[in-house]
Steps between C-alpha positions, in 0.01 A plus 500: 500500500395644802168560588516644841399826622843703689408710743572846305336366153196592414276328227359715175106520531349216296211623261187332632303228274197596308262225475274492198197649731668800472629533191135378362321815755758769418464579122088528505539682834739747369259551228193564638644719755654713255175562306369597809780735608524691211209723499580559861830564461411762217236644734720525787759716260236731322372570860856581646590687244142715525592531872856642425365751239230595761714497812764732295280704300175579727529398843827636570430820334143506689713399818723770457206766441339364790802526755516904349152542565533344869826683593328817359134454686672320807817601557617830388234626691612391790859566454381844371325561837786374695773657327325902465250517807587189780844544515481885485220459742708316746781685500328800558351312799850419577644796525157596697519250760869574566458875551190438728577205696886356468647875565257587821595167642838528397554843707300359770716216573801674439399839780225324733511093520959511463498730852232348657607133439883645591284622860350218562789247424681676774189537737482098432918443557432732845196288645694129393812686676300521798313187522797322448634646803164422758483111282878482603468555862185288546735276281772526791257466793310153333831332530623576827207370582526205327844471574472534888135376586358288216787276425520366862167457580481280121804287624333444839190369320654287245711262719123475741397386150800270459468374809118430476633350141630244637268384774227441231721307260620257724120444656397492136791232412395270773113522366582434152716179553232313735213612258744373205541117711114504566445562136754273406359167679147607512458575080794464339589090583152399484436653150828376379374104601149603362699554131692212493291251617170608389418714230855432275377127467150585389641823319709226253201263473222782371780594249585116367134517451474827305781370294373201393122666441694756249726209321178333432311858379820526288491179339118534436542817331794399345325217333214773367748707336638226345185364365386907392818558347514178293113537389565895411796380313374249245148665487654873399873562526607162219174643270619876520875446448382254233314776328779738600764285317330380231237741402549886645943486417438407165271736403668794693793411302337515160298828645837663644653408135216688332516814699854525425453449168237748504714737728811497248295525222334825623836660537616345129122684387519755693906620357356390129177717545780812586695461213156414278373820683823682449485431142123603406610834732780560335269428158206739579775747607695494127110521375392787692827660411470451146103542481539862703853604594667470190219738327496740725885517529499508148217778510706661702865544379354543167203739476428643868899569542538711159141670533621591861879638365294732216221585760804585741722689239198695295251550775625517850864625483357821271180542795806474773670742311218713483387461842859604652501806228229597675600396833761758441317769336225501820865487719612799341227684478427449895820649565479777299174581668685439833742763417270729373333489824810508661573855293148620583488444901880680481386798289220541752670484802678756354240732414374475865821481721757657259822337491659369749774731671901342523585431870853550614771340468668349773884613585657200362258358212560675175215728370409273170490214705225651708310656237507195291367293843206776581351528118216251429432670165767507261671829398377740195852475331521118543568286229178395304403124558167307374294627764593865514373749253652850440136696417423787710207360715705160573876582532597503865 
C-alpha cells in the first residue's frame, strides 16, 4: 500500500483530537452560558421587536408629518416666492434691461463705432503704407553703407587683430614652457623624493600602530561581550524561557481552550435562546390572540356586523332616502322659483320697452330663420311646455 503523497492528491482534513480537558470544560460551560444568555437573548427580541413597532408605527409617521411640515414652513415658501414674484420679477427686469441698455448699444455700434472703426482702419492701413515706405529707404541707405564702408574697414581691423593674435601667442608659448621646466625641477622632483622617502615610510608605521591598538580594543571588548552575554543569559534568558515553556504555554493553552469553549458555547446559547425566545413569542402571541383577538373578532362578525346591517337597512338607507327626497324637492322648487323670476323680469321688460320689433331679413336667409334667431321670448301661439303658462298676465 502506498503511502506517499502524488503531486496532484490532496489529503481529506483529519478531525482534530479532543483531549479530556475539553470534553470535561465544555458541557458545564455550555450550561452556564446558556442560563446566562437566555434572559438576554429574550430581552434583546422584546426590545427589537418594540423598536420595529415604534420605528413603523410612530416615528415614521411623525417623520413623515415632520418632512410636510418642513417642506410647507421651509420650502414652498420659497419656491412660492420664486416661482410667482422672482422669476416674474426678473424677467420683467429682463426685458427692462434689454430695451434700455442692449438696444441703445446695439444701434450705437451698428451707426457710430462700425464707420468709425471702418475710418480709422483705413487711416491706420494709410500711415503703415507710408512708414513703410520712409523705414524702406532708410532700410536701403543702412546697407549701402554697410555694404561699401563698414565691411572694409571690419576686414581691415580683423586681420590687425589676427596678426597681433599671433605675436602674443607665440611670446605667451615661450613663457609658459620655461615657467613649466622651473616648476618642474624646482617643486615638482623635490616633492616627489619628499613622498617616497619620507613621509610614505612613517605614513605605514603610524598605521601598523593604529592597527594593532584597535585589534587589541577589539579583543578587549570582545572578551566583555562575551562575559555580558553569557552572565545575561543564565541569569534571565534560561529562567524566562524556562517559565515561558513550562509555565506561561501551558496555561495559555488551557486559557485559549476555555475561551473557545466559552466562544462556541455563546453561539450554541445564543441560537438556543432564539428558538427558546421564538417559542415563548410565538406563545404570548397565540395568548394574546386568543385572550383579545378572538373575542373581539368574534364580537365582531357576530353582534357589531348584524346590529350594523339592521342599523344600515332600517335607519340610514330610509334617512338617505329622505334626505335626497328632499334634496330634490329644495332642487325643484329652486328652479321653479328661477323660472318664475325668469317670467317676471320678461313680463316687465315688456311692460317698459314693449316688444321687441322683427329686423329684416337678409336677401338670402329665409324669413323664419331670422325671426326664430332675433326672438328671446318665445311666441304666444307656441306650444305649451312646463315653464310656459297660457293665463292672460303670463302668456307671451
Amino acid at each position: 500500500m502506498n503511502l506517499e503523497k502524488t503531486p496532484g492528491e490532496e489529503r481529506p482534513p483529519q478531525a482534530r483530537a479532543e483531549g479530556c480537558l475539553v470534553v470535561a470544560i465544555r458541557i458545564p460551560v455550555r450550561i452556564v452560558v446558556l442560563v446566562l444568555v437566555v434572559p438576554v437573548r429574550m430581552v434583546w427580541d422584546a426590545l427589537a421587536v418594540g423598536g420595529r413597532l415604534l420605528r413603523d408605527h410612530v416615528l415614521r409617521p411623525v417623520g413623515r408629518a415632520l418632512a410636510w411640515a418642513a417642506w410647507a414652513v421651509f420650502v414652498w415658501p420659497f419656491v412660492t416666492a420664486w416661482r410667482y414674484a422672482v422669476v416674474p420679477v426678473g424677467r420683467g427686469l429682463g426685458l427692462l434691461g434689454h430695451a434700455l441698455v442692449v438696444v441703445p448699444l446695439v444701434r450705437l455700434y451698428r451707426t457710430v463705432l462700425t464707420p468709425a472703426g471702418h475710418a480709422l482702419a483705413v487711416a491706420a492701413l494709410a500711415t503703415a503704407a507710408g512708414l513703410g515706405w520712409v523705414l524702406g529707404g532708410i532700410g536701403k541707405a543702412l546697407g549701402l553703407l554697410y555694404a561699401h564702408v563698414l565691411t572694409p574697414v571690419g576686414r581691415a581691423v580683423a586681420g590687425l587683430g589676427r596678426g597681433i593674435g599671433a605675436v602674443l601667442a607665440a611670446v605667451g608659448t615661450g613663457v609658459c614652457t620655461a615657467v613649466a621646466w622651473l616648476g618642474r625641477y624646482l617643486l615638482v622632483v623635490p616633492g616627489v623624493w619628499l613622498y617616497e622617502w619620507v613621509l610614505a615610510p612613517v605614513g605605514r608605521g603610524i598605521a601598523w600602530a593604529v592597527r594593532g591598538l584597535l585589534w587589541l580594543v577589539r579583543m578587549i571588548f570582545t572578551g566583555i561581550g562575551l562575559a555580558g552575554y553569557w552572565t545575561l543569559r543564565v541569569l534571565l534568558v534560561l529562567p524566562a524561557l524556562a517559565l515561558w515553556r513550562w509555565v506561561l504555554v501551558p496555561v495559555g493553552h488551557v486559557l485559549a481552550v476555555i475561551g473557545r469553549e466559552i466562544g462556541a458555547a455563546l453561539g450554541h446559547a445564543w441560537r438556543i435562546a432564539g428558538y427558546l425566545s421564538l417559542a415563548a413569542g410565538r406563545f404570548l402571541g397565540r395568548l394574546l390572540r386568543w385572550i383579545f383577538v378572538e373575542p373581539v373578532r368574534w364580537a365582531y362578525r357576530t353582534v357589531l356586523t348584524p346590529v350594523g346591517h339592521v342599523v344600515r337597512d332600517a335607519v340610514l338607507r330610509p334617512a338617505a332616502e329622505a334626505v335626497r327626497g328632499a334634496g330634490r324637492v329644495a332642487r325643484e322648487a329652486l328652479a321653479a322659483a328661477r323660472e318664475s323670476a325668469r317670467q317676471a323680469r320678461a313680463d316687465f321688460r315688456r311692460m317698459l320697452f314693449g316688444t321687441p320689433g322683427k329686423p329684416l331679413p337678409a336677401p338670402s336667409e329665409p324669413v323664419s330663420a331670422v325671426a326664430g334667431s332675433s326672438r328671446r321670448e318665445p311666441e304666444a301661439d307656441g306650444t305649451r311646455t312646463l315653464g310656459s303658462s297660457k293665463t292672460a298676465l303670463t302668456k307671451d
